[in-house]
C-alpha positions, 0 to 999 in steps of 0.5 A: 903749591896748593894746586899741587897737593890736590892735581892728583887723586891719591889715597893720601888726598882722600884722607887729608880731606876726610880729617879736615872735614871731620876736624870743621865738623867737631869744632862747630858740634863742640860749640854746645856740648849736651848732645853729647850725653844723649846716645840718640843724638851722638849716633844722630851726628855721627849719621849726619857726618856719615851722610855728608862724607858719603856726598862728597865721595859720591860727587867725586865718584860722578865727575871720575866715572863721567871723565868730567876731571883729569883724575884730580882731588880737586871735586872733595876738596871744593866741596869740603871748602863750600860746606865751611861757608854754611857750617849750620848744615851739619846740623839740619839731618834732613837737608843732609839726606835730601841733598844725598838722595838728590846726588844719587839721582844726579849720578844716574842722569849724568852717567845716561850719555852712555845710553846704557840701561837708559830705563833704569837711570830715568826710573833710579833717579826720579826715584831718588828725586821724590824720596828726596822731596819728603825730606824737603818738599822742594827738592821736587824741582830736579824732576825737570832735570830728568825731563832734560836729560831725557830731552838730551838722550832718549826722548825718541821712546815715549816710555822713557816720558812715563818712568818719571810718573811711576816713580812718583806713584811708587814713592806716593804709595810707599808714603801713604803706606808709611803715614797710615802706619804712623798716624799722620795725614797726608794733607796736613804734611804736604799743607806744611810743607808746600809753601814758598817765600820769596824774602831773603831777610832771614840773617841772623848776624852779619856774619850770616850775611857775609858767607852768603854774600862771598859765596854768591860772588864765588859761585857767579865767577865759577858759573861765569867760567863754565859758561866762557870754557864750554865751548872748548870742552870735549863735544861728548861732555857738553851734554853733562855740562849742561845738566849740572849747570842746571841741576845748580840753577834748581838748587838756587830756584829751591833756595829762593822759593823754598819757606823756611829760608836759611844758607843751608839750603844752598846746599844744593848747589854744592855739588854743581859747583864744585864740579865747576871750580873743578872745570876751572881750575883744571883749564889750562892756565898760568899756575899763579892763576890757579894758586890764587884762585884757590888760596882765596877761596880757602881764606874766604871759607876759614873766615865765614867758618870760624865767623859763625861759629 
């Protein structure tokens, strides 16, 4: 019955997930209520939300555009259901754009299998890659992804090698720009903000730990799967496959590295994975496979969610 509310894309779906999400997002602001009186932080809340919204349309847009689903709702949904393990997300305004920025960047090297205007994806998404980084440092790492998807697609042409340098010196000459305009040192910003840690000992409440620990298991099984159905996927998606399993892969690197450690940095992963739930649910399979599948993972991201509130 769930898998049948979400196998087609309707205007019906979108809704049902844009007011579950807004519903998640309000009960976990109405928790402490004096952002409420301050104009700045209501209009900050509301852009965190516009943010997040304009993410998940954006994942959906990638695997709809790119023939990576069957014309389903199921991307949004994920999605949706993902963000509920890590509800601290819809708070921290700078992870929000990072993984924006990050996601316009993904769009451009997924849609590159077309070899269309292949210059101005690499040029767009190493750009959007490096405005990302500024709002977290490590955010920097999906550059590898532009290296792949240039390995995969058009690495005959030296130039498509330089565009990411270029886009690194426009976004480095903007900064400087900016910071000069606002009095800061470049130095003291990349000294704060270049700086790793490995530990993971940084839960709060075991409650913390459990929606880390659920959702790791839920990724590996997603991961797993993609891994095994590759092989059966259409030769001419491999390729778009293979980036955003490794756009998953660098999320978790930047999580694992990343100094100011906390779930919400998973948030990078989000997007990988829901495309790969996506892949695994629309494999065909039993129905009671598919339902419990699904089911489970939506009991799973209620529980954490309303653990940790």
């Amino acid at each position: 019955m769930i898998t049948s509310v979400f196998k087609k894309s309707t205007p019906l779906n979108f809704s049902l997930v844009v007011i579950l999400m807004l519903v998640f997002f309000l009960l976990f602001q109405f928790q402490e209520v004096s952002w409420m009186v301050s104009g700045i932080f209501i209009c900050q809340k509301a852009g965190i939300f516009t943010v997040l919204l304009a993410s998940v349309f954006i994942t959906n847009f990638v695997v709809k555009k790119n023939g990576l689903s069957k014309d389903s709702s199921y991307t949004i949904f994920f999605y949706l259901l993902f963000l509920l393990f890590f509800p601290m997300v819809f708070n921290d305004w700078k992870l929000v754009l990072a993984n924006f920025f990050i996601l316009l960047a993904l769009r451009r090297l997924i849609s590159l299998q077309s070899l269309k205007a292949s210059k101005e994806k690499i040029f767009d998404a190493s750009l959007w890659i490096f405005i990302a980084s500024l709002f977290h440092f490590w955010c920097i790492l999906f550059i590898i992804l532009v290296f792949i998807s240039i390995l995969f697609h058009v690495s005959r042409d030296y130039r498509n090698w330089v565009l990411p340098f270029i886009a690194f010196f426009v976004v480095g000459i903007i900064f400087l720009l900016f910071s000069i305009y606002v009095n800061t040192s470049i130095l003291d910003y990349y000294n704060q903000n270049i700086v790793t840690n490995f530990q993971i000992n940084y839960f709060t409440s075991n409650y913390q730990n459990a929606a880390f620990s659920i959702y790791l298991t839920v990724a590996l099984f997603f991961v797993v799967s993609m891994f095994a159905s590759l092989s059966n996927k259409q030769q001419l998606l491999h390729t778009s496959y293979k980036k955003i399993i490794a756009s998953f892969f660098i999320g978790i690197v930047i999580f694992a590295i990343s100094a100011n450690k906390s779930n919400d940095l998973l948030l990078f992963t989000f997007a990988p994975l829901a495309m790969m739930a996506t892949s695994h649910i629309e494999i065909a399979q039993q129905k009671i496979k598919q339902e419990l599948v699904l089911g489970v993972l939506i009991l799973c991201s209620i529980v954490t969610f309303y653990l940790q509130l």
